[in-house]
C-alpha positions as CSV (number, residue, x, y, z in Angstrom):
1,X,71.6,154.1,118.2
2,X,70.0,156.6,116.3
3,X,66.6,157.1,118.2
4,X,68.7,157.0,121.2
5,X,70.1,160.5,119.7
6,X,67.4,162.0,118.1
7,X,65.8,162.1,122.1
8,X,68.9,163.3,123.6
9,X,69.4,166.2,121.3
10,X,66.3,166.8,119.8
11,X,64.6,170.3,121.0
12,X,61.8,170.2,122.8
13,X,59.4,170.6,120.5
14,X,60.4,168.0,118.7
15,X,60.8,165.6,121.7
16,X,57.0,163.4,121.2
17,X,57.4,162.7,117.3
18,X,61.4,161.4,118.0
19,X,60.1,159.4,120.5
20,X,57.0,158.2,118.9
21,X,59.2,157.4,115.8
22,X,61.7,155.2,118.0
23,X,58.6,153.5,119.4
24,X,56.9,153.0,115.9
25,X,60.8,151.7,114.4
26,X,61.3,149.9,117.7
27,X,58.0,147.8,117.0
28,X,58.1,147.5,113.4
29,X,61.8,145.8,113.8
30,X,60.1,143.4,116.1
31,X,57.3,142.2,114.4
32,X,58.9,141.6,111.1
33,X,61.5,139.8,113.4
34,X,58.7,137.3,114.9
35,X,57.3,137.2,111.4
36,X,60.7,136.0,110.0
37,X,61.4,134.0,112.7
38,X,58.6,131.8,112.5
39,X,59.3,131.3,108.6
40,X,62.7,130.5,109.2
41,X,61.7,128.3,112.6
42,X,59.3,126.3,110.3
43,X,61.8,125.9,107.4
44,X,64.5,124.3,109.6
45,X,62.0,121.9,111.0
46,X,61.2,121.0,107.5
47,X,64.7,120.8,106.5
48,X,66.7,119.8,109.1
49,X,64.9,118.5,112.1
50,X,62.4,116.2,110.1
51,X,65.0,114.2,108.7
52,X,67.3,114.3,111.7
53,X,63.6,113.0,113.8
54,X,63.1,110.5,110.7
55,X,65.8,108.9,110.9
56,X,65.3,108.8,115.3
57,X,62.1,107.5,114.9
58,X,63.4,104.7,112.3
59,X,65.2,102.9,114.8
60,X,62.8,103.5,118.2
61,X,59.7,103.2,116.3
62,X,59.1,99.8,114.6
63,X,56.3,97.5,113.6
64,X,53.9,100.1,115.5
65,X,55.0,100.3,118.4
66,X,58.1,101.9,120.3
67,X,61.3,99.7,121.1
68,X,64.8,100.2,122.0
69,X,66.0,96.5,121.0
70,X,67.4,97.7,117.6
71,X,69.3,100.5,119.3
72,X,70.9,97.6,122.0
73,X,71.0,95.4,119.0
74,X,73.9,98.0,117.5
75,X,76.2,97.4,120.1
76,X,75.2,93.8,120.9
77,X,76.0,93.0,117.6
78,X,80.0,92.5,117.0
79,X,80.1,94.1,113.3
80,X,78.5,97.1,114.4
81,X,80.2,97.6,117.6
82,X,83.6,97.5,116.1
83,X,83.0,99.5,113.5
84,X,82.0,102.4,116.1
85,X,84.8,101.8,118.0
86,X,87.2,102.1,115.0
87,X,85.3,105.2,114.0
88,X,86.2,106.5,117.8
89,X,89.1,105.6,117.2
90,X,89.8,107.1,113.7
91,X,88.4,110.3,115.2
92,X,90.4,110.8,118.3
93,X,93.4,109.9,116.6
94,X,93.0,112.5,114.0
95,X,91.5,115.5,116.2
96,X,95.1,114.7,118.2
97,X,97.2,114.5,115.6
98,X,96.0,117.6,113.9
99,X,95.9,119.4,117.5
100,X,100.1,118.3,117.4
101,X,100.4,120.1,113.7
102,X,98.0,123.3,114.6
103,X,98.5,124.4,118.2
104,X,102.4,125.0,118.6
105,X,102.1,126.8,114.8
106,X,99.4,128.9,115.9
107,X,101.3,129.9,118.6
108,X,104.7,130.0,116.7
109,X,103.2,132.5,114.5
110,X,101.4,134.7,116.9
111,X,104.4,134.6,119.0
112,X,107.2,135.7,116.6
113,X,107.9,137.2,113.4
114,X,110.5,135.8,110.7
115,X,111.5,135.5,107.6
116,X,109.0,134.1,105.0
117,X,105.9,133.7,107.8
118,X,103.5,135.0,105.5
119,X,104.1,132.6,102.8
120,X,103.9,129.4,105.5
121,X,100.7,130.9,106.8
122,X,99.2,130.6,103.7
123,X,100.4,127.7,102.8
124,X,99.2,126.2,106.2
125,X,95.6,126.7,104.7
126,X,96.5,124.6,101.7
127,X,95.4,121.3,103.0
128,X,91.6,122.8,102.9
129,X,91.9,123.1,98.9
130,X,91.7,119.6,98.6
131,X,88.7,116.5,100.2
132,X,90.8,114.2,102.1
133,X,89.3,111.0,99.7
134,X,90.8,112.6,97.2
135,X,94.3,113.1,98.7
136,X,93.9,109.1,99.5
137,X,94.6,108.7,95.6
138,X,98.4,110.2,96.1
139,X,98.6,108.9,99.4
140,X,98.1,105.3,97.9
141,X,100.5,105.8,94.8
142,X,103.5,107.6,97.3
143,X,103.3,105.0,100.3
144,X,102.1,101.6,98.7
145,X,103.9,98.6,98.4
146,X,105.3,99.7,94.8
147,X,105.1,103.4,95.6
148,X,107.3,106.4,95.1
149,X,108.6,106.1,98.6
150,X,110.4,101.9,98.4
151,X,111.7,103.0,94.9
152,X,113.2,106.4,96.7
153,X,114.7,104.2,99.6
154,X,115.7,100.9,97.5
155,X,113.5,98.6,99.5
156,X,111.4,95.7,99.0
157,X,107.4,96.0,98.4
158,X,106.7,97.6,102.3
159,X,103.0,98.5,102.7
160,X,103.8,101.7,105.0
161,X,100.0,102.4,104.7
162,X,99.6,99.1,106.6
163,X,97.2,96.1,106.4
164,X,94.7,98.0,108.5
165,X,95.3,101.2,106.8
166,X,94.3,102.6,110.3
167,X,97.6,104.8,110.7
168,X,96.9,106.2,106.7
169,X,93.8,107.6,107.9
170,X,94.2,109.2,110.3
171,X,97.6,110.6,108.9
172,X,94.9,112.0,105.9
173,X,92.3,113.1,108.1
174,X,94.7,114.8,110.3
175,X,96.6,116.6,107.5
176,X,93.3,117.4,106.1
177,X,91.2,119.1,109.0
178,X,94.7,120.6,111.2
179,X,93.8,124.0,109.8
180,X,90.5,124.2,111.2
181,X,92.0,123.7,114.6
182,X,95.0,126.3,113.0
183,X,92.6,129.4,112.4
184,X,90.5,128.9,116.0
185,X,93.3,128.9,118.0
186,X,95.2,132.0,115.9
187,X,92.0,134.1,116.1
188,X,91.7,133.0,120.1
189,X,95.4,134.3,120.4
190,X,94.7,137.3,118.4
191,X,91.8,138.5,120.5
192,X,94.5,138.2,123.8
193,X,95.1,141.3,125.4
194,X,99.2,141.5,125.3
195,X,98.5,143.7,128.8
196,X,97.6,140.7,130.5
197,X,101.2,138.8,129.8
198,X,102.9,141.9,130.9
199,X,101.1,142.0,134.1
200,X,101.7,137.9,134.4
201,X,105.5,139.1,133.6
202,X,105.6,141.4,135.9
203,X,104.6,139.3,138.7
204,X,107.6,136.9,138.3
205,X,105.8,134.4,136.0
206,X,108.0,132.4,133.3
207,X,107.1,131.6,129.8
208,X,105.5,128.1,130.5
209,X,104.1,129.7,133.3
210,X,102.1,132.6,131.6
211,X,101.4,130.1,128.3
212,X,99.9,126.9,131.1
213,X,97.8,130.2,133.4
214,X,97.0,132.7,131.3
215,X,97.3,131.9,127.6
216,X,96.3,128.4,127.2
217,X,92.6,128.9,129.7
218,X,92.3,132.3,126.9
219,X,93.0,129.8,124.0
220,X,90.3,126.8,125.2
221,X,87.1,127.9,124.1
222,X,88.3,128.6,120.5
223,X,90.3,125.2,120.4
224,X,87.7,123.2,122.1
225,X,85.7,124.8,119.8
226,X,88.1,123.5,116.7
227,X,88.3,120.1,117.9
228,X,85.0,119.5,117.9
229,X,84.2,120.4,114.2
230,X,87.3,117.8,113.7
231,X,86.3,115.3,115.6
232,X,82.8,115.1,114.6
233,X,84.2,115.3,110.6
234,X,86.3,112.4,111.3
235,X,84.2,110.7,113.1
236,X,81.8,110.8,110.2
237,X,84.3,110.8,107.4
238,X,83.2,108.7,104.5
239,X,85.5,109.1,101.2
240,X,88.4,108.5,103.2
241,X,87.7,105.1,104.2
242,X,86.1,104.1,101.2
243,X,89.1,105.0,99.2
244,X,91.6,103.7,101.8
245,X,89.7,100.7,101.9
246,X,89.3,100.7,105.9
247,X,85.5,99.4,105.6
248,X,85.2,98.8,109.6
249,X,83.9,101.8,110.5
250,X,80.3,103.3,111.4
251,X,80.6,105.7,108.4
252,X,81.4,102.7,105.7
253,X,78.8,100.8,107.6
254,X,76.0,103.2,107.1
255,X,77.0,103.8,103.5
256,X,76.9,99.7,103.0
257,X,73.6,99.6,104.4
258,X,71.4,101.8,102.3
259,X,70.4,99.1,99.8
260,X,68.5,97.7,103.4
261,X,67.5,101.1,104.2
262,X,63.5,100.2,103.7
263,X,63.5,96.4,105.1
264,X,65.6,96.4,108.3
265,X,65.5,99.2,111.3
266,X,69.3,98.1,112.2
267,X,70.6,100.4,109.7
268,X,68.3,103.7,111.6
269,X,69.5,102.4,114.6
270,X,73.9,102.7,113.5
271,X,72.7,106.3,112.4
272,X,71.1,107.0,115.1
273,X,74.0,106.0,117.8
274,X,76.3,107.6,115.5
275,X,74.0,110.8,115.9
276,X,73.8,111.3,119.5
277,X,77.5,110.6,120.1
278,X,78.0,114.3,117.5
279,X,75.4,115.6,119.1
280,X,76.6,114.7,122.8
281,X,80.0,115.6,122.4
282,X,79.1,118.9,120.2
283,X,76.2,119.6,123.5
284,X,80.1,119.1,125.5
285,X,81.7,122.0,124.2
286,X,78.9,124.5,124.5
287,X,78.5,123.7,128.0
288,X,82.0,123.7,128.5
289,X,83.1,126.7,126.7
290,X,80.1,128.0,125.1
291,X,79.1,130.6,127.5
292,X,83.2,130.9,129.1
293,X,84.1,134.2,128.8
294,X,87.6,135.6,130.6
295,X,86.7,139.3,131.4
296,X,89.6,141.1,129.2
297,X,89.4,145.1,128.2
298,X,87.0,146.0,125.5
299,X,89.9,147.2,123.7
300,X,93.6,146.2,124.0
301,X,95.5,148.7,126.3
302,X,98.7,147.9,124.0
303,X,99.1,146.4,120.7
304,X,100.5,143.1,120.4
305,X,103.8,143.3,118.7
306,X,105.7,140.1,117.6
307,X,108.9,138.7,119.2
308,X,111.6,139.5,115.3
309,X,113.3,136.6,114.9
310,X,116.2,136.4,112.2
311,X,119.4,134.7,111.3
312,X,119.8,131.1,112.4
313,X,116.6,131.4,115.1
314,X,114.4,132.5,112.2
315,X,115.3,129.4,110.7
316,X,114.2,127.5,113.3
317,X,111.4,129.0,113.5
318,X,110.6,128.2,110.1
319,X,111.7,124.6,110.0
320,X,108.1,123.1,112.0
321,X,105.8,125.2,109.5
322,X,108.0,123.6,106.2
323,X,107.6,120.0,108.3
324,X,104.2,120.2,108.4
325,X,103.6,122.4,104.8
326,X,105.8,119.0,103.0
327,X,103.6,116.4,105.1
328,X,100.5,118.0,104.4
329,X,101.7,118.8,100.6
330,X,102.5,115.0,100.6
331,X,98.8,113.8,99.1
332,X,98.3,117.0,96.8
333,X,101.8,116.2,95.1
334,X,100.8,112.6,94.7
335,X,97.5,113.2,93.3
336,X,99.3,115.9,91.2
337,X,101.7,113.8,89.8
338,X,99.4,110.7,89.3
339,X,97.3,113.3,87.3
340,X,100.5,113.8,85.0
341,X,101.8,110.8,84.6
342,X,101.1,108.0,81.0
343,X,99.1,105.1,82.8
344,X,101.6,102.5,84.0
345,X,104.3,104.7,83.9
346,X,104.5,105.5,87.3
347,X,105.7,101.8,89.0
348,X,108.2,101.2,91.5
349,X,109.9,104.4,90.5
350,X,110.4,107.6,92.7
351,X,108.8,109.6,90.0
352,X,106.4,109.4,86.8
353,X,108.7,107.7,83.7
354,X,106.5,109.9,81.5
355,X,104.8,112.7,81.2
356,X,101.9,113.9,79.8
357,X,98.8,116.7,79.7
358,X,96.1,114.3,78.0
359,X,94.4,113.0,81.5
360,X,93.6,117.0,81.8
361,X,91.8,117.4,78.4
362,X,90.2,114.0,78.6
363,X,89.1,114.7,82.2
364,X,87.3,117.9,80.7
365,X,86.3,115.8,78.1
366,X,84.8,112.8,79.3
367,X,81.2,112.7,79.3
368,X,81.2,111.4,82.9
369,X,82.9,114.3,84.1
370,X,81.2,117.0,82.0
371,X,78.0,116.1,83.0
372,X,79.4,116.0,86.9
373,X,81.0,119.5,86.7
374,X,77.8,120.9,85.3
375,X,75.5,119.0,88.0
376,X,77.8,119.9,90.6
377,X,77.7,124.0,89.0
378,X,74.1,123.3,89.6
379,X,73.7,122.3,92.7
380,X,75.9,124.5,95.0
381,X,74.4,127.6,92.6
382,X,71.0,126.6,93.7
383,X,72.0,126.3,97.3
384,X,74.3,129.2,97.7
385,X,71.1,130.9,96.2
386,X,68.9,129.4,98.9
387,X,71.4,130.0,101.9
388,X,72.1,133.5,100.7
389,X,68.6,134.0,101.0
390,X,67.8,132.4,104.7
391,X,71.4,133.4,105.9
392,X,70.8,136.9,105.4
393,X,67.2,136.7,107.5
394,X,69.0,134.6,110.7
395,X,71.4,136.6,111.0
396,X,69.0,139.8,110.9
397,X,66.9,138.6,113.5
398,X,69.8,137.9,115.5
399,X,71.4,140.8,115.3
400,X,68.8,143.4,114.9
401,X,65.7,142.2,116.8
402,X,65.9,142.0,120.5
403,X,63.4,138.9,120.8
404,X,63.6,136.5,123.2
405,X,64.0,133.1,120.8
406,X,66.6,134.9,118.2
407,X,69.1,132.5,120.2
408,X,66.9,129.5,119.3
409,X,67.0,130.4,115.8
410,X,71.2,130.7,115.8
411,X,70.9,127.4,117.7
412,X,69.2,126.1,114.3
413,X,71.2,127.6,112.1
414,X,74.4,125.9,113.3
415,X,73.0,122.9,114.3
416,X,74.7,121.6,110.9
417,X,77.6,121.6,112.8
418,X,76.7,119.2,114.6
419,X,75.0,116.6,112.6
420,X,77.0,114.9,110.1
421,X,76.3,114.6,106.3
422,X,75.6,111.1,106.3
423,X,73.1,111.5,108.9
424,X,71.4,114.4,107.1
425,X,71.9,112.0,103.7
426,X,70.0,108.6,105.4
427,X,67.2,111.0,106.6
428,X,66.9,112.6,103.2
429,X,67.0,108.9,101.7
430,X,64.3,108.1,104.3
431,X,62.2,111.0,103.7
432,X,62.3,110.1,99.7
433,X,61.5,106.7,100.5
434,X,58.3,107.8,102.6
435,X,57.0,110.7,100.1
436,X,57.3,108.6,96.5
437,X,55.3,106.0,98.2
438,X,52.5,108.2,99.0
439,X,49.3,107.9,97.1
440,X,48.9,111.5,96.6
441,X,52.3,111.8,94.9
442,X,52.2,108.7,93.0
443,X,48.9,110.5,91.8
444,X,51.0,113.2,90.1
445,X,54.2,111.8,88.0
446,X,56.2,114.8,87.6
447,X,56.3,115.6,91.7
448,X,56.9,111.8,92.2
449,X,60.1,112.6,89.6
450,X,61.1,115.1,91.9
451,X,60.7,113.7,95.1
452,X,62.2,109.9,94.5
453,X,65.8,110.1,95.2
454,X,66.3,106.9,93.0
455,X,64.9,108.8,89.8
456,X,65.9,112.2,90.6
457,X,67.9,113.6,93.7
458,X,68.2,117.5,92.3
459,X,66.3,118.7,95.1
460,X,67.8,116.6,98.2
461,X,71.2,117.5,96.8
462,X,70.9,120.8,96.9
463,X,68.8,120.5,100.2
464,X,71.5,119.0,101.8
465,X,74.1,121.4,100.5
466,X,72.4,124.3,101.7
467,X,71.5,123.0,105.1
468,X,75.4,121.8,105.7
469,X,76.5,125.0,104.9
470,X,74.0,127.0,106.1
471,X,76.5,128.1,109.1
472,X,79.0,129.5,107.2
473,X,76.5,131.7,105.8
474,X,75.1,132.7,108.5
475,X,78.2,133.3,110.7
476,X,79.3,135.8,107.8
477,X,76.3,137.6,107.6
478,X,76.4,138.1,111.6
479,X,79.9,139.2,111.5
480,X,79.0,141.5,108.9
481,X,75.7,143.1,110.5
482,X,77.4,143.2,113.8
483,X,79.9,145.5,112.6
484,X,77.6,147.7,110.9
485,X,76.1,150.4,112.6
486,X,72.6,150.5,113.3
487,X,71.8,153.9,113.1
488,X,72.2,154.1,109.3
489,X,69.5,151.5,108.9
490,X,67.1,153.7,110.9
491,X,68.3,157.3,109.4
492,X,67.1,155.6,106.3
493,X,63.9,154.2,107.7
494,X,63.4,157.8,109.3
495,X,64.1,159.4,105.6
496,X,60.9,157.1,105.2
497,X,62.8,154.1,103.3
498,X,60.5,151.1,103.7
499,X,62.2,148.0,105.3
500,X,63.2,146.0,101.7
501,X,64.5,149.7,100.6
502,X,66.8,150.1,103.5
503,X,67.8,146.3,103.2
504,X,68.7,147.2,99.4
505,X,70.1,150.4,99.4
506,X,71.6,150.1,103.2
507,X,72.5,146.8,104.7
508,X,73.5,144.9,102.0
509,X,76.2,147.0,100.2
510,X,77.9,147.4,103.9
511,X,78.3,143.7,104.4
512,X,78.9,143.0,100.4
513,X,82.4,141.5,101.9
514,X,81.1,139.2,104.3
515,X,78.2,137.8,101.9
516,X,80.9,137.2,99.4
517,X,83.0,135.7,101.8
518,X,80.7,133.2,103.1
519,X,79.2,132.4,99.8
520,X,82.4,131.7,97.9
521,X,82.8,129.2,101.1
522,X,79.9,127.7,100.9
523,X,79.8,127.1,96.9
524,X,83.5,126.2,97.1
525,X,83.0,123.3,100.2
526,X,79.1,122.0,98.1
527,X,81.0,121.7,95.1
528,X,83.3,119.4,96.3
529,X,80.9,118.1,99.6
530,X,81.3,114.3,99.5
531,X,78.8,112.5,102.1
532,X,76.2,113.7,100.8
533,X,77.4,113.2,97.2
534,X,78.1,109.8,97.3
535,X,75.3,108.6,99.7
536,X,72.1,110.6,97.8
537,X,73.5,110.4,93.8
538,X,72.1,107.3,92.5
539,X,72.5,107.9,89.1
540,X,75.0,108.6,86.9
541,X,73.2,111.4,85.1
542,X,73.2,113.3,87.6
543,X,76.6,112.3,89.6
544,X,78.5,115.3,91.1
545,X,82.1,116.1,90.8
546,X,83.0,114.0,94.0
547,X,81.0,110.7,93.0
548,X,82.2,111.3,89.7
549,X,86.2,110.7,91.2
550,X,84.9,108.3,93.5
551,X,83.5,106.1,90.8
552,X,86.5,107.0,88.3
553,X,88.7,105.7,91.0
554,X,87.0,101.9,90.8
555,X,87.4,101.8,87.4
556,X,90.6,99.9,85.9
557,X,93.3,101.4,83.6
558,X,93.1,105.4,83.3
559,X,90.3,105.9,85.7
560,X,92.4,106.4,88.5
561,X,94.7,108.9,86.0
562,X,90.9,110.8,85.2
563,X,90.0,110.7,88.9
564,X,93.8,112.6,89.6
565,X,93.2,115.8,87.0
566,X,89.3,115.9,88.2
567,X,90.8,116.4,91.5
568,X,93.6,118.7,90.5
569,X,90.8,120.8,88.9
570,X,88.9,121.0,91.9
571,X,92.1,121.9,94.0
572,X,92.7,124.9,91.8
573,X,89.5,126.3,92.2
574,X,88.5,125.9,95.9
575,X,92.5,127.1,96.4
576,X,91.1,130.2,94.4
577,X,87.9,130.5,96.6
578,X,89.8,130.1,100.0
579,X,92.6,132.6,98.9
580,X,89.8,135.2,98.2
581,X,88.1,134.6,101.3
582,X,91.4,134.8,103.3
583,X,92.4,138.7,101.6
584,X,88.3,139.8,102.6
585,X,88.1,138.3,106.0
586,X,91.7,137.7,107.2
587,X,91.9,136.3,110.8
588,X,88.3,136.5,110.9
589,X,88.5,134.0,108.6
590,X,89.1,131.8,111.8
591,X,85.1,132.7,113.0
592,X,83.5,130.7,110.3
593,X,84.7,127.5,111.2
594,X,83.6,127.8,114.9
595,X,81.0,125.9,116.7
């Protein structure tokens, strides 16, 4: 640090002011810190733990008086218990599935180098450029009983989606979510020492042996860490089901239920259960792995150099990336060529009969879809704005103060992780419920507007975007401010800079990548966010670009077409965003989808 210098080498006579002027810096960082931290402290309790609490309190708190008989009543009553078995299920399946596509590519890639890696690297992001409900729509048209796939092998109708449609989602899921698990265990691998494998080689140890005790206990906390981000999304997953038409499941249930939100507590309770088991299992993997650190060098004592792989064994190499790229492409290429094809042209035939561009222009055309892209523009601009804002200030505290409850306030901030989007949704929908029924809102019609979700929900959509994103904007800032040197922040406070100056002129142009980075993230994943979308848009005015292909799915004739080039659209541009972020960040990319 700077002060740290200033005493070391300052002359003598100079000694008192450099040391009074560490002291005076030292306790100026520390009280703006306490004085942002209790602004920030109180806005997440406003924003995030009131309607996590609300919806608690909903299903212990009834009639007056304090009861768990609601909570029982959820897995006492059959419907309910299934479906949270199913959603079990549904998640476990997929978080394994996905761990069978991510780990032994992660490892494939860190492990070797061959022909054309880059290109299946990048294309093993491609699944994130596209919400899994949305993927259902090419799904459906591929694998259905008068899909492209019985045309292409010349057999009967065969529903290889299934009656259940159990298998189909979790195939989706799975295909969908493997690269989060994909980029926590590459970044794990690439923070490996190589000097530890040597000395495990050196002892006598074989391959499996060094992978099963040394790289695999190196790997854990950064795929436990992975897993649980996919397990609570598909635990949680709504569009899926809903467009796969597999209603028994927690997540269907809850959405089914909100018409009873204000006359029956059962619905609290389902939200509640669904909840704690995110919350317990994301509580798991902290205690687990959250504080496990294997002592390794500060610095590698040799660089990690790749294992060149050509001729026939770099094809081999290559074949289980191109296995999973086609699988996961499978859904994007059906949705791509639904979005192409003249309705009814594409029937028990292994391709579209006929082709056409008009389902583009009309999708940009329709007014359903204009208004949605403009809402949706809206919304995730007002909340990148907003999480830009309060990102900035976490991560400063936790980086540049040294006060005792900055960790509290990083628990907060990625407590978002945790709790899913429907959850956050029903509280929202609970807290709109309580606050338009107030007398001294009713008193004032233009907040009563603003505050009942059924006439207006502007501001819980873009609450809810912010607050679900909130960790990716954080975890960039703190990336960036950690690799920033202190000591240019206080030359400029020493050159008598006042604290917004320094911020200004100092801070922000050094982390300019990593606010771009997670912003472009968080504006890319709002605009296409879909629990919250379809749970808190009530109206149609005001639909976003995910209800907007949710609803133009329902609809007979070309609404399934329309809901295909809406979805295409919104492939190209988060494709865009995540490509952007990847050439910035790179394989710290990895770090912003970590609990």
């Amino acid at each position: 640090m700077l002060c740290e210098m200033v005493v070391n080498f300052a002359s003598p006579s100079s000694f008192t002011n450099a040391a009074e002027s560490c002291i005076v810096l030292t306790m100026l960082r520390n009280r703006t810190a306490w004085i942002l931290f209790g602004l920030l402290a109180g806005l997440f309790g406003l924003l995030l733990v009131w309607p996590i609490l609300n919806v608690v309190s909903g299903g212990f708190y009834v009639n007056g008086r304090w009861t768990a008989e609601y909570l029982l009543g959820v897995f006492k009553n059959p419907v309910y218990a299934e479906g949270l078995f199913n959603s079990l299920r549904l998640a476990v399946g997929s978080t394994l599935l996905a761990c069978l596509f991510s780990i032994p590519l992660a490892w494939l890639a860190h492990t070797y180098a061959f022909r054309g890696q880059k290109v299946f690297a990048a294309l093993v992001l491609v699944p994130m450029v596209l919400p899994p409900f949305v993927g259902a729509i090419g799904l459906t048209q591929i694998l259905g009983p008068y899909g492209a796939l019985n045309a292409l092998l010349g057999c009967g109708p065969v529903n290889w989606l299934g009656e259940s449609r159990y298998l189909s989602v979790i195939v989706l899921q799975a295909l969908a979510f493997y690269p989060i698990i994909y980029l926590n265990v590459s970044a794990a691998l690439a923070n490996i020492d190589p000097a530890l494998h040597e000395a495990a080689q050196n002892l006598g140890a074989g391959a499996w042996r060094i992978f099963w005790r040394v790289t695999f206990p190196l790997v854990m906390p950064g795929l436990f860490a992975g897993c649980t981000l996919v397990f609570i999304a598909c635990f949680t997953e709504l569009g899926t089901p809903l467009m796969l038409n597999y209603t028994r499941c927690a997540s269907v249930q809850v959405y089914d239920e909100l018409k009873e939100i204000s006359g029956s507590p059962f619905p609290y309770a389902l939200v509640t259960v669904v909840l704690c088991c995110s919350a317990a299992l994301y509580a798991l993997s902290k205690w687990a792995f959250g504080g496990k650190a294997y002592a390794m060098q500060a610095k590698a004592t040799v660089q990690h150099k790749p294992k060149a792989a050509g001729g026939l064994a770099g094809l081999l190499l290559a074949l289980p990336f191109l296995i999973v790229t086609l699988l996961a492409l499978m859904p994007h290429l059906g949705v791509i060529l639904t979005s192409v094809s003249v309705p009814g042209s594409w029937y028990r035939s292994a391709l579209p009969q006929q082709f056409t561009g008009a389902n583009y222009a009309e999708a940009l055309g329709h007014d359903m879809t204009l208004a949605a892209i403009r809402n949706s523009l809206v919304f995730s601009s007002l909340a990148v704005a907003f999480n830009m804002t309060v990102g900035i200030a976490v991560a400063w505290v936790i980086v540049r103060s040294r006060i005792r409850l900055r960790g509290l306030l990083d628990g907060l901030a990625m407590i978002p992780l945790a709790v899913p989007g429907l959850v956050m949704a029903f509280g929202f929908i609970s807290i709109s419920g309580t606050l338009a029924a107030a007398p001294w809102v009713k008193a004032h019609p233009a907040l009563a507007n603003l505050l009942d979700i059924r006439v207006n929900p502007t501001l819980f959509l873009v609450v809810a975007y912010a607050v679900r994103r909130m960790p990716y904007m954080v975890r960039a800032a703190t990336a960036g401010l950690q690799q920033t040197s202190v000591s240019l922040e206080e030359a400029s406070a020493n050159l008598g800079a006042s604290p917004f100056v320094t911020l200004r002129r100092v801070t922000l142009p050094l982390i300019t990548a990593n606010l771009i980075a997670g912003a472009l993230l968080a504006f890319a994943f709002s605009m296409l966010e879909v629990s919250d979308s379809l749970m808190l848009a009530q109206k149609i005015e005001y639909y976003p670009i995910t209800k907007t292909i949710f609803e133009l799915f329902q609809l007979m004739g070309i609404g399934r077409f329309l809901a295909a080039a809406l979805g295409v659209w919104a492939m190209v541009f988060l494709c865009v965003t995540i490509v952007g972020c990847s050439l910035m960040l790179g394989k710290k990319l990895g770090a912003l989808f970590r609990a």
